[in-house]
C-alpha positions as MATLAB code, in Angstrom:
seq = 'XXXXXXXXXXXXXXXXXXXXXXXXXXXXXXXXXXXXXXXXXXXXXXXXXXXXXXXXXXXXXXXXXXXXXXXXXXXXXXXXXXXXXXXXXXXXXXXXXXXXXXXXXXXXXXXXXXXXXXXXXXXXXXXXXXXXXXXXXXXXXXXXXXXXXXXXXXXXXXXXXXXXXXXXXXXXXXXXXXXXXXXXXXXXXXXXXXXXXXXXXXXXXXXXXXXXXXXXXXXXXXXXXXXXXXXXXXXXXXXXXXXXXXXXXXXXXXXXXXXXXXXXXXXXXXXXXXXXXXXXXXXXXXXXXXXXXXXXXXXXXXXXXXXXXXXXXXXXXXXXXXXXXXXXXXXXXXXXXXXXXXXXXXXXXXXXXXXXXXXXXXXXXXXXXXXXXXXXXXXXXXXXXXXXXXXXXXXXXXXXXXXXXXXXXXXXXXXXXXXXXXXXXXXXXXXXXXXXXXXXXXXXXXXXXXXXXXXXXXXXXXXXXXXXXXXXXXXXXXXXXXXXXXXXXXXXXXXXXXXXXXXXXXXXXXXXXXXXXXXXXXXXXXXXXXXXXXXXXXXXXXXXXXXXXXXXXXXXXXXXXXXXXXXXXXXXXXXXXXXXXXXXXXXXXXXXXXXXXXXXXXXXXXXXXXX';
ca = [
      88.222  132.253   -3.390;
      84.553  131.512   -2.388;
      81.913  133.354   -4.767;
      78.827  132.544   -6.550;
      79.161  130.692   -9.753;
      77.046  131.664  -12.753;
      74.053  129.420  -13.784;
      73.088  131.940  -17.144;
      75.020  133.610  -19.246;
      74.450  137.454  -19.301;
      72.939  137.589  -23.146;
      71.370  134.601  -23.346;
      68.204  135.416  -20.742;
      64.947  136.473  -22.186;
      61.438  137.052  -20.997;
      61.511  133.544  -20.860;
      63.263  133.129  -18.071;
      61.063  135.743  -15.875;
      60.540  134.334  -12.108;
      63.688  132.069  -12.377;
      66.131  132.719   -9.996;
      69.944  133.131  -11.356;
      73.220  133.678  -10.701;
      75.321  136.131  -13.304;
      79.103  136.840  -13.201;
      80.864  139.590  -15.381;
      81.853  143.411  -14.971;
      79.787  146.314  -14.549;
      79.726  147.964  -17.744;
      77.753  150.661  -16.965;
      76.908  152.012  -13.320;
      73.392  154.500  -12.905;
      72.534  155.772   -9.806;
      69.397  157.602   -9.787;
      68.697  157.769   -5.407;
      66.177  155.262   -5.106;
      67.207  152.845   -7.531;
      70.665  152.178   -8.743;
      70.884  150.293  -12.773;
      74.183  148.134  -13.114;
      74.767  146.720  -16.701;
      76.710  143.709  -16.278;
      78.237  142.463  -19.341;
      80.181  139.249  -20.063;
      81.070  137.765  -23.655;
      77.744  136.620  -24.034;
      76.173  140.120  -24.172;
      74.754  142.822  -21.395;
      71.728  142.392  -19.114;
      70.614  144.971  -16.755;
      70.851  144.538  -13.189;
      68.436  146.064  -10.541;
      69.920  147.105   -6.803;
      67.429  148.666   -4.069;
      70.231  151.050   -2.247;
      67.919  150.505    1.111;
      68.386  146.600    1.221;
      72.326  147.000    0.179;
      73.546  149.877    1.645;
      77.107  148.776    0.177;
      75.841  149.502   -3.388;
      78.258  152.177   -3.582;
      81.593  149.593   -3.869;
      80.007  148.810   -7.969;
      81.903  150.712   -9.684;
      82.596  150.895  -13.457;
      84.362  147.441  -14.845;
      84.765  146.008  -11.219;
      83.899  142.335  -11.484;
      80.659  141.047  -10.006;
      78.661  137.959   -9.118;
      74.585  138.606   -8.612;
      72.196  136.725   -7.228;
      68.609  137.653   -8.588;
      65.725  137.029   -9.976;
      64.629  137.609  -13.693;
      61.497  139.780  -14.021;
      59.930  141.246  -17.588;
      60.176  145.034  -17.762;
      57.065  147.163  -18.049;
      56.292  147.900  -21.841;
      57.317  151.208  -21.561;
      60.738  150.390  -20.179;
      61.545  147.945  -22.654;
      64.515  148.048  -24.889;
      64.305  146.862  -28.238;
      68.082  147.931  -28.998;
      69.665  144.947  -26.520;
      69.055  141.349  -27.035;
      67.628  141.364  -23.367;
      66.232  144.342  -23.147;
      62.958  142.862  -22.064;
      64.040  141.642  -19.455;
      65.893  142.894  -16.059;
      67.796  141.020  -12.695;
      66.440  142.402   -9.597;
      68.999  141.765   -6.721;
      68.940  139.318   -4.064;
      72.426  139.981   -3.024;
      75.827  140.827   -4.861;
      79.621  140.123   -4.116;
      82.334  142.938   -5.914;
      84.849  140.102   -7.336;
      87.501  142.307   -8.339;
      87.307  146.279   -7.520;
      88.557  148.360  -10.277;
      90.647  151.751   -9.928;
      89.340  154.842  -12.183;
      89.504  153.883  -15.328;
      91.966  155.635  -18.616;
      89.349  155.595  -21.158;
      85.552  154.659  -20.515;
      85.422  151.333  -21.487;
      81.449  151.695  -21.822;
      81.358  154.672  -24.223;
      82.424  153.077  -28.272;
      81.901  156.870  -29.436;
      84.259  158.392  -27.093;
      86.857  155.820  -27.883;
      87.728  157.404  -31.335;
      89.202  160.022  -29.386;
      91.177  157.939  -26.545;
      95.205  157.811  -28.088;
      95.546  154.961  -29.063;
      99.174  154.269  -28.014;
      97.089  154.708  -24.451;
      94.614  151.895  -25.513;
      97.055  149.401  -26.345;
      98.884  150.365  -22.628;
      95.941  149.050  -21.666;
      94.906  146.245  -23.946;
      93.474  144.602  -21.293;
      90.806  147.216  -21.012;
      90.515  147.645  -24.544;
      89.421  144.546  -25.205;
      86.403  144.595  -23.123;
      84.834  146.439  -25.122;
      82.222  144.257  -27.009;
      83.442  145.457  -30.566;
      86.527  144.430  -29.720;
      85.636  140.982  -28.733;
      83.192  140.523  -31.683;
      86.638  141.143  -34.138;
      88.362  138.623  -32.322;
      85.205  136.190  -32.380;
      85.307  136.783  -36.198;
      89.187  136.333  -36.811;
      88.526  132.617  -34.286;
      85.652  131.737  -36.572;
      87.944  132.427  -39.826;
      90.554  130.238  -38.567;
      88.405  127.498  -37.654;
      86.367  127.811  -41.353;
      89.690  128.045  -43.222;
      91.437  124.933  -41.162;
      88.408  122.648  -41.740;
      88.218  124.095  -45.586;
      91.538  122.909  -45.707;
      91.403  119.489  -43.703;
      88.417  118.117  -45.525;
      90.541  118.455  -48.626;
      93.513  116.059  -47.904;
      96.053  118.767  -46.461;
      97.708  118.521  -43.448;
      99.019  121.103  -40.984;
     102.576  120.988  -39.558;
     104.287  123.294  -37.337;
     107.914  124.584  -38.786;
     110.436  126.561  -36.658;
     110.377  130.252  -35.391;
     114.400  130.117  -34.812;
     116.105  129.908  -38.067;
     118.296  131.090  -40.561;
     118.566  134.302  -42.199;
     117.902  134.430  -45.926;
     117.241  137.403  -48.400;
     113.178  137.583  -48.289;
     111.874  141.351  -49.090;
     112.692  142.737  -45.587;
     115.425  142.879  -42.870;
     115.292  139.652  -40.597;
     114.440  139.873  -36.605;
     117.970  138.216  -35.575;
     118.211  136.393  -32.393;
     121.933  135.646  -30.838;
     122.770  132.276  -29.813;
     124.644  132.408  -26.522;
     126.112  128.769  -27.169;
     128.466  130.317  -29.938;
     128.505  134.001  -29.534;
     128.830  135.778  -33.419;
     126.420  133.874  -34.930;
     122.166  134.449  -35.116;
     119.273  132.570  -35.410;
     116.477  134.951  -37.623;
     112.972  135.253  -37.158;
     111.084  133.817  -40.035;
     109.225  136.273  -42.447;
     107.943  133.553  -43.749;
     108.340  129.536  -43.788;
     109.068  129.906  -47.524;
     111.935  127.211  -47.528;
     110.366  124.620  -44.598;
     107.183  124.396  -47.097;
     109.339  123.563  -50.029;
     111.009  121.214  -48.030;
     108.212  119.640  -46.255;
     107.023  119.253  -50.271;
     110.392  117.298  -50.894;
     109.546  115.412  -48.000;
     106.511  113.769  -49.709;
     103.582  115.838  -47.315;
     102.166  117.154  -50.888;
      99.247  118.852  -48.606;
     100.587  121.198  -46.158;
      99.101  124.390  -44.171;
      99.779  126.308  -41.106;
      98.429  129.638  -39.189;
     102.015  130.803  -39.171;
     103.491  133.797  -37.092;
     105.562  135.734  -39.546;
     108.363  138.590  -38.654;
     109.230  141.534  -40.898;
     111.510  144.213  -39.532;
     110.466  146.985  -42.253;
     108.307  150.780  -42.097;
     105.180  150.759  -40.109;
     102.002  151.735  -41.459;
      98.368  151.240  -41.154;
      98.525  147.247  -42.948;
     101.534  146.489  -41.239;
     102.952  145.082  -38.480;
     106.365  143.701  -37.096;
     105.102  140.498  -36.399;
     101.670  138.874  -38.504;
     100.232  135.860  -39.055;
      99.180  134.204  -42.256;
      97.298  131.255  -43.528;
     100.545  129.419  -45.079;
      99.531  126.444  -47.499;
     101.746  124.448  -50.042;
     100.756  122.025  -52.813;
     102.973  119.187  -54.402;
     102.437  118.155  -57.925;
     100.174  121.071  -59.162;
     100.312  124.141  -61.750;
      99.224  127.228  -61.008;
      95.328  126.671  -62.210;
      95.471  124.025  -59.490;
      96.185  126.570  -56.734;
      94.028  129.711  -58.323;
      90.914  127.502  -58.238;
      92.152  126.393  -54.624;
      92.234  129.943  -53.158;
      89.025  131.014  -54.682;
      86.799  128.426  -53.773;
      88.346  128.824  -50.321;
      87.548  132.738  -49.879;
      84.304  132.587  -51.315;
      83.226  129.775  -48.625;
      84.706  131.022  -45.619;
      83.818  134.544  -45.969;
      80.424  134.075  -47.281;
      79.596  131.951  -44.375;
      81.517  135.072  -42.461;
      79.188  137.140  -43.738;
      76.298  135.358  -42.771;
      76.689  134.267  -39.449;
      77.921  137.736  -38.163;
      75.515  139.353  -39.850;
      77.905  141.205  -41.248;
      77.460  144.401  -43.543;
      78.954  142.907  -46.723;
      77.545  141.230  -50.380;
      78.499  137.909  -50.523;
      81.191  137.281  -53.018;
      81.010  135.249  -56.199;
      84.312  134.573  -57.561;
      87.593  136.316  -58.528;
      88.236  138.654  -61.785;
      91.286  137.533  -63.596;
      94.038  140.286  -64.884;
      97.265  140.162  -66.265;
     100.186  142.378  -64.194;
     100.419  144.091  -67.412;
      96.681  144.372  -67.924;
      96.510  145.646  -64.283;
      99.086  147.996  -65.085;
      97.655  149.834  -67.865;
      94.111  149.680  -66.442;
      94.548  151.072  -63.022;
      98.137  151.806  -63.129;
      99.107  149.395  -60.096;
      99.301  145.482  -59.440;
      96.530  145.725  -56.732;
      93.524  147.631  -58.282;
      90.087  148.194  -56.537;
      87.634  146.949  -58.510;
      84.530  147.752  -56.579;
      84.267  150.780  -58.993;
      85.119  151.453  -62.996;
      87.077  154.628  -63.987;
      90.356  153.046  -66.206;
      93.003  154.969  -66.769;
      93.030  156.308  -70.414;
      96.008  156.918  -72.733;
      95.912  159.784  -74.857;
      99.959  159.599  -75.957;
      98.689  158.608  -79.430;
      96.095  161.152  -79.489;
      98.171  164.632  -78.653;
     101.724  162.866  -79.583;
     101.828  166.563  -82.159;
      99.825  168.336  -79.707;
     100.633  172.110  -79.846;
     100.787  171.640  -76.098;
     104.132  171.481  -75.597;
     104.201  169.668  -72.733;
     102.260  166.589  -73.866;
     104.169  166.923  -77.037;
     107.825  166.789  -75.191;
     106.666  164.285  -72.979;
     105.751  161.390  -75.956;
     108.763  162.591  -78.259;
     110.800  161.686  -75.142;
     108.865  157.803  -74.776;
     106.463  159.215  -71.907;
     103.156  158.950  -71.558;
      99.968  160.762  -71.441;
      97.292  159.045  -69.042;
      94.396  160.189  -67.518;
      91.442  159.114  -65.310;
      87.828  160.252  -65.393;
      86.355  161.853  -62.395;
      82.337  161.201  -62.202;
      80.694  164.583  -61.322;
      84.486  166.512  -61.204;
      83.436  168.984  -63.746;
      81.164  170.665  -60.911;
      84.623  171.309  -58.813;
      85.388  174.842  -57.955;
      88.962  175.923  -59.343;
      90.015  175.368  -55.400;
      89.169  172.240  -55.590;
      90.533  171.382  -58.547;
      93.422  172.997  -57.888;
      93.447  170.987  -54.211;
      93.269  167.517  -56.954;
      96.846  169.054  -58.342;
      98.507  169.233  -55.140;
      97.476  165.819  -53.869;
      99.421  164.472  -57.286;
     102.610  166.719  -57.084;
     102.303  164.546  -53.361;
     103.039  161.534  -55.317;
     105.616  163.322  -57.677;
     103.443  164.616  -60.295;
     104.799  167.712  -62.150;
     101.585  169.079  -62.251;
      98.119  167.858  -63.387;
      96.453  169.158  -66.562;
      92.421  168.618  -66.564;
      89.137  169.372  -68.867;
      85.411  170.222  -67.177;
      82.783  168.457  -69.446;
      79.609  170.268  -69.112;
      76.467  170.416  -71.921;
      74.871  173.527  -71.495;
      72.578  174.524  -74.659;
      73.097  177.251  -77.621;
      76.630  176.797  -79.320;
      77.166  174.709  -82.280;
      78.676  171.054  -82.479;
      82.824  171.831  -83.255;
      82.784  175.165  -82.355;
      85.769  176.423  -80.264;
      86.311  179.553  -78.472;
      89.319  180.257  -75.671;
      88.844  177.954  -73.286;
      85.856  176.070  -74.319;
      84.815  173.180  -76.785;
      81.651  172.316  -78.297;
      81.806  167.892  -79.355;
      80.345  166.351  -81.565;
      78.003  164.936  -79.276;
      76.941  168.369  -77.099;
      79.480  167.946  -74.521;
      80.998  171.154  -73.797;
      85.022  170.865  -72.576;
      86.086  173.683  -70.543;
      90.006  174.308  -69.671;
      92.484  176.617  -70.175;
      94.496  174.535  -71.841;
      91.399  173.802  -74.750;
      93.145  176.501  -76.804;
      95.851  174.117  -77.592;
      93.500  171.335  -79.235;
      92.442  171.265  -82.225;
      88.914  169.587  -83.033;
      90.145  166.177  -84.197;
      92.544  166.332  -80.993;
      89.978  167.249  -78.654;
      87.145  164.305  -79.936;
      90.051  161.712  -79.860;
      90.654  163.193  -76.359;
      87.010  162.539  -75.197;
      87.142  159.335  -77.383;
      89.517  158.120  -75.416;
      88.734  158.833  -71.820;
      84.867  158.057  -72.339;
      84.134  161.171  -71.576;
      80.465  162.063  -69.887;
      78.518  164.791  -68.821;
      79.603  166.063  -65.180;
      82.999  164.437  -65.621;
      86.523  166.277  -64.913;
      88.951  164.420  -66.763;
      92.553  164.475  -64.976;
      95.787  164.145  -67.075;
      99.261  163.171  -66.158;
     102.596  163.412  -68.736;
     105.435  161.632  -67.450;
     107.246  158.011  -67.914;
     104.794  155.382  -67.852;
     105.714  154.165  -64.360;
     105.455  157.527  -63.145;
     102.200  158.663  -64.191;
     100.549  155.195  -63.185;
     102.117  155.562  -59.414;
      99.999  159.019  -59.343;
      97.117  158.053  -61.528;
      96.812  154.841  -59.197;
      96.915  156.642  -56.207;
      94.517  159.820  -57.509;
      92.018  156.458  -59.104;
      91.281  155.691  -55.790;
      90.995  158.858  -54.070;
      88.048  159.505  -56.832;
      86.786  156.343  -55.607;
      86.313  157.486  -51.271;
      84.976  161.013  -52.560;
      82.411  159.784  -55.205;
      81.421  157.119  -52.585;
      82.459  154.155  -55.811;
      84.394  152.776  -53.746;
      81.083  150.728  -51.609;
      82.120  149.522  -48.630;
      79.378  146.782  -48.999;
      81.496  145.233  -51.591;
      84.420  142.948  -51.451;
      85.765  142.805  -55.034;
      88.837  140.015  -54.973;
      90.709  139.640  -58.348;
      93.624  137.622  -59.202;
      96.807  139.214  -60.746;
      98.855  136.988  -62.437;
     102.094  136.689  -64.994;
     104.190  139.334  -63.026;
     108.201  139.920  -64.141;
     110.367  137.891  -62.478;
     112.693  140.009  -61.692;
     112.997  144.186  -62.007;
     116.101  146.441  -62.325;
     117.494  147.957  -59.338;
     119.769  151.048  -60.447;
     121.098  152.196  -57.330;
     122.524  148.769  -56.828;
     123.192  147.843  -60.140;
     121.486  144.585  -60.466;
     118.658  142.504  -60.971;
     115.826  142.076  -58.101;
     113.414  139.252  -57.475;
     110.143  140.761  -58.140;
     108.343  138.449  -55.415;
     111.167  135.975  -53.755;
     114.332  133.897  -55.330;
     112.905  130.384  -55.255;
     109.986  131.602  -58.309;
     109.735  129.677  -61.358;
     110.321  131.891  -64.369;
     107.623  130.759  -66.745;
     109.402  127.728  -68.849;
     108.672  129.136  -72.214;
     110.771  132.345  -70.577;
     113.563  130.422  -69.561;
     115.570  130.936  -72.603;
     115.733  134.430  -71.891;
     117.061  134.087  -68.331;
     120.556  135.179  -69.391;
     119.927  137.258  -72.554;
     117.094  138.989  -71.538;
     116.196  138.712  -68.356;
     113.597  141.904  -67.969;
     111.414  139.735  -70.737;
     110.953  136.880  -68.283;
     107.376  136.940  -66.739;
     107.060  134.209  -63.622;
     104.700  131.935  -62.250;
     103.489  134.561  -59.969;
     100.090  135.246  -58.668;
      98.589  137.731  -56.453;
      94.977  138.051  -54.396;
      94.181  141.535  -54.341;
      91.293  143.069  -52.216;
      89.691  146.589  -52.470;
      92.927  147.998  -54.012;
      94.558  146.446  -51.235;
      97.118  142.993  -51.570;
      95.910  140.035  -49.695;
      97.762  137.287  -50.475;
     100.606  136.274  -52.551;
     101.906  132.941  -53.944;
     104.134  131.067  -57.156;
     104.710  128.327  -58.560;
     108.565  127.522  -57.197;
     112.054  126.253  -58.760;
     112.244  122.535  -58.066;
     115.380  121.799  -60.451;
     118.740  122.773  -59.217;
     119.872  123.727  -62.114;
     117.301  126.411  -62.392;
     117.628  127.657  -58.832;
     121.341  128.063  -59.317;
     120.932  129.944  -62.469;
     118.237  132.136  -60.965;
     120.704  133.295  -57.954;
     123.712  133.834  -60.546;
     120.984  135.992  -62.355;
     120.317  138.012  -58.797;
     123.913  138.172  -58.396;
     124.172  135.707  -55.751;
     127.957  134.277  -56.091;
     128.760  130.678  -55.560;
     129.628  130.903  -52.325;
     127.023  132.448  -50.770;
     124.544  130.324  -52.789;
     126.693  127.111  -50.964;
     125.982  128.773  -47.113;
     122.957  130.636  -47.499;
     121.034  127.951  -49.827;
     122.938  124.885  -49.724;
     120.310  122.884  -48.043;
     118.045  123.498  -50.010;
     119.803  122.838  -53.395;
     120.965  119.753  -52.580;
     117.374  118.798  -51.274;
     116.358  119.476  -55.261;
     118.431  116.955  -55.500;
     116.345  114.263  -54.296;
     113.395  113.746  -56.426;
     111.645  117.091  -55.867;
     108.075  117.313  -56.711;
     106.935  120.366  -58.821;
     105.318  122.490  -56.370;
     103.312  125.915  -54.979;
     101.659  127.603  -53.062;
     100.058  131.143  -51.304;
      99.717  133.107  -47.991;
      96.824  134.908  -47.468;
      96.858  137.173  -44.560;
      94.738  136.614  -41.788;
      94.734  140.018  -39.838;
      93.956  141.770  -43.691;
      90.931  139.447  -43.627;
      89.656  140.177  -40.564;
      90.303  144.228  -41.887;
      88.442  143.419  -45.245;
      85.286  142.397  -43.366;
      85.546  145.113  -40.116;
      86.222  147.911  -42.581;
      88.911  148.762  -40.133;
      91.733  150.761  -41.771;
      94.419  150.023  -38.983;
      95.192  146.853  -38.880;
      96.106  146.804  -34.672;
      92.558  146.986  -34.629;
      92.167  143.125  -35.788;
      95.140  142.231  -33.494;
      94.866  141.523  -29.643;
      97.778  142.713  -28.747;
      99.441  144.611  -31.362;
     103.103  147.008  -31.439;
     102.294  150.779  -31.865;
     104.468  153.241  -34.109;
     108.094  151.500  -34.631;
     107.227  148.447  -33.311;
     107.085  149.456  -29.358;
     104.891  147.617  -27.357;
     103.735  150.378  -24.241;
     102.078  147.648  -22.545;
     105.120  145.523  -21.586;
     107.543  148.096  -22.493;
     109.026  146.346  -25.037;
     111.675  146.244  -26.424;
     113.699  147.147  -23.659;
     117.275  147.262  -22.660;
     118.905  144.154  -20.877;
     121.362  143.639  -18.043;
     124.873  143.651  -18.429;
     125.233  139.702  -17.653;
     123.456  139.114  -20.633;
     125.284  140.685  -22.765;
     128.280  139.111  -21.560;
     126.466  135.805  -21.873;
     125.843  136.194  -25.365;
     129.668  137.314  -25.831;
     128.082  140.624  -26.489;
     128.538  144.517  -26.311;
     127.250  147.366  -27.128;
     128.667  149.734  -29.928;
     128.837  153.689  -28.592;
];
């Protein structure tokens, strides 16, 4: 077709450009007619500029409507002082109309594209429907603006430092990775499957065997596993691999990495983040005891305390059963908790029986005036330093219990202190969880702040009871830390690995290891996963007898790229960084997919379905 092509960009004109004559093409974002003057905001990526039509001198004004696409022909004029708008970046100027051409008329709409406020009520299974729509929007377009920019940054990051990116395959073969494989018949041979990769875990190790020693790619990975906000069927991930490194090599990699391409992120969106520094350093088990999980947010203090020492002969008989059993007593400290009404404490209590908690014990810490240091009456306590620690289980403490009590958690004034007496792994799963919670409602948790840390020296492998066995902690091809390896038979819950993680706002972000380049080792770590000799020979034969041919040392990490794009968005949902995402169980509603297929092929892939 015959129309009008643009000579300006919709945000890019200025008072500048007053008395030039130009030609604008892009959809009618918003549509005001007032009678004797009708306002059309025409937006295209660029931005929005307003658009000026005298109803008398086109009479078919009334065929704009909302998101139909437009050419205009006009000419650029300054707006009176009083009309100005200092909230657009050409809101000095406006486009009075020469003549206009309707490109593409659009049918009512489903949601008003125009309106960001009302779209935090619009369903959002009918949003992605409509993607297409969706993504008009000009905060949807700025996200995927930012996640092209962080591509290009990271690629050039990477390319200016020797690596190389290679492509490796979306069909291939299923292997044990964390999560069930996408499987994909093959018609040629009807029984057997090609799998969607969750990762290219084994092409990177063999592309390091194959002497590339450098290697990235923005890969498309596939998990079929429980939706939720972070997640989704399908991802994509910064994959890199390094030949001939240790895992210092690949820390100081990743680091330097993220703190260049976000902090030029940062400052060419004008985005409403600190720029980062560097990474804090923690041990799994460090991690563990301090915030009771492997990916702690560190934008805020508040450790977890221990107090199992402390009330180990408490007459509280439920701390005192819990340590004579090998539990633990741990607490965290809640900044300004002591004001809470018995409601809301009693609201904290049920959010941790949510996570399994048996219940939550807890002390106010006030300092009001007039009773004497050690005193204690029912209920309350009097420190050594004026703090005054209110509870009804106080009764129970002696003094010397109660100081190593407030010793212990760092007690302040203000502060409720919350207390948990279970197995260790228990009460760190609720304390974790009720940590961060503390965190949104105290407003610790800035969302100015990016606070990356690396966690490091994780087991190797864990128990799994219900199966009866032992579980990689991270994948099967990890190198168990050499001096460890003597243990991998004996003792293998002892073995830590060369395991690293990237951790984000209390939220995982990348995750990497050193791997197993000796056969020998590889084969010993399956028999120690229970992996029999045959299955190692037709699941993992390739790749064993690729060890055998001069294999480098070697590792590597993927960070995510959608969790990036979250981390610097503040969105929460992660379809929101995606541009065309799955909804709840992995359905697509815009194509309708999945979706059932015709009866031919089924037969063609020597196929049927199981009633």
């Amino acid at each position: 077709m015959s129309f009008a092509q643009r000579t300006h960009a919709c945000g890019e004109l200025r008072a500048t450009h007053a008395g030039n004559q130009v030609i604008l093409n892009g959809w009618a974002h918003r549509v005001r007619d007032l009678g004797g003057v009708c306002f059309v905001d025409l937006r295209d990526r660029t931005g929005i500029a307003q658009v000026v039509i005298d109803p008398v001198a086109h009479p078919t004004y009334g065929e704009i409507r909302s998101e139909c696409s437009l050419s205009v022909v006009g000419t650029v004029r300054e707006r009176s002082p009083e009309t100005k708008n200092p909230n657009m970046t050409t809101g000095d100027i406006e486009i009075v109309v020469d003549q206009f051409s309707v490109l593409g008329p659009a049918k009512p709409l489903p949601f008003p594209v125009s309106d960001e406020e009302q779209m935090s009520n619009v369903n959002e299974e009918l949003r992605v429907k409509h993607r297409y729509l969706d993504l008009r929007r000009p905060s949807m377009y700025r996200r995927l603006a930012l996640r092209a920019a962080a591509v290009g940054k990271l690629r050039r990051y990477l390319d200016d430092r020797g690596f190389i990116e290679v492509e490796t395959p979306i069909f291939t073969k299923s292997t044990p990775e964390g999560a069930r494989d996408y499987l994909v018949p093959y018609r040629l041979d009807p029984g057997k499957f090609y799998a969607l990769p969750q990762s290219p875990q084994q092409y990177k190790q063999l592309l390091m065997v194959a002497g590339i020693e450098r290697y990235y790619q923005i890969a498309k990975c596939f998990r079929d596993e429980a939706q939720r906000s972070d997640r989704q069927p399908e991802f994509t991930q910064l994959d890199l691999e390094m030949s001939f490194v240790t895992q210092e090599d690949i820390l100081s990699l990743i680091e330097g990495m993220t703190v260049s391409v976000i902090n030029d992120l940062i400052e060419e969106f004008d985005l409403p983040k600190d720029k980062i520094e560097g990474f804090k350093r923690l041990t799994f088990d460090e991690s563990m005891h301090l915030y009771g999980c492997d990916k702690p947010d560190l934008r805020f203090g508040l450790p977890l305390f221990d107090l199992t020492d402390a009330v180990k002969e408490s007459a509280f008989g439920v701390f005192r059963s819990t340590a004579e059993a090998g539990g633990s007593i741990r607490g965290v400290r809640y900044p300004g908790g002591g004001h809470l009404s018995r409601k809301e404490v009693g609201q904290l209590e049920d959010f941790c029986k949510e996570f399994g908690a048996k219940g939550m014990a807890s002390f106010s810490i006030g300092d009001e005036l007039g009773a004497e240091a050690g005193s204690q009456a029912d209920g309350t306590y009097v420190s050594t330093h004026g703090l005054h620690v209110r509870g009804s289980i106080v009764k129970f403490f002696p003094p010397h219990e109660m100081e190593a009590i407030l010793d212990a958690a760092q007690a302040e004034r203000g502060d409720l202190l919350c207390i948990v007496a279970d197995v260790y792994a228990a009460a760190n799963n609720v304390l974790y969880r009720l940590r961060h919670e503390i965190g949104r409602r105290t407003g610790l948790a800035d969302k100015r702040k990016l606070a990356f840390c690396f966690v490091v020296d994780f087991p190797l492998v864990e128990w799994n009871p219900e199966a009866n066995r032992w579980d990689s902690t991270h994948h099967p091809f990890t190198s168990p830390k050499t001096e460890d390896l003597q243990y991998i038979e004996s003792d293998p819950g002892r073995i830590r690995a060369d395991c690293y993680d990237v951790v984000c706002n209390g939220t995982e972000w990348a995750s990497g290891s050193i791997r197993i380049h000796r056969p020998d080792i590889q084969e010993r770590c399956f028999r120690l996963l229970g992996i029999d000799e045959e299955t190692i020979k037709a699941r993992f034969g390739h790749i064993i007898e690729a060890f055998e041919y001069g294999a480098p040392p070697h590792g590597g990490i993927a960070p995510g790229i959608d969790r990036m794009i979250m981390f610097l968005t503040d969105d929460e949902n992660i379809r929101e960084v995606i541009a065309f995402p799955k909804v709840g169980q992995g359905y697509d509603p815009m194509m309708d997919a999945p979706s059932a297929i015709d009866p031919m092929q089924w037969a063609e892939m020597g196929l049927r379905l199981s009633q």
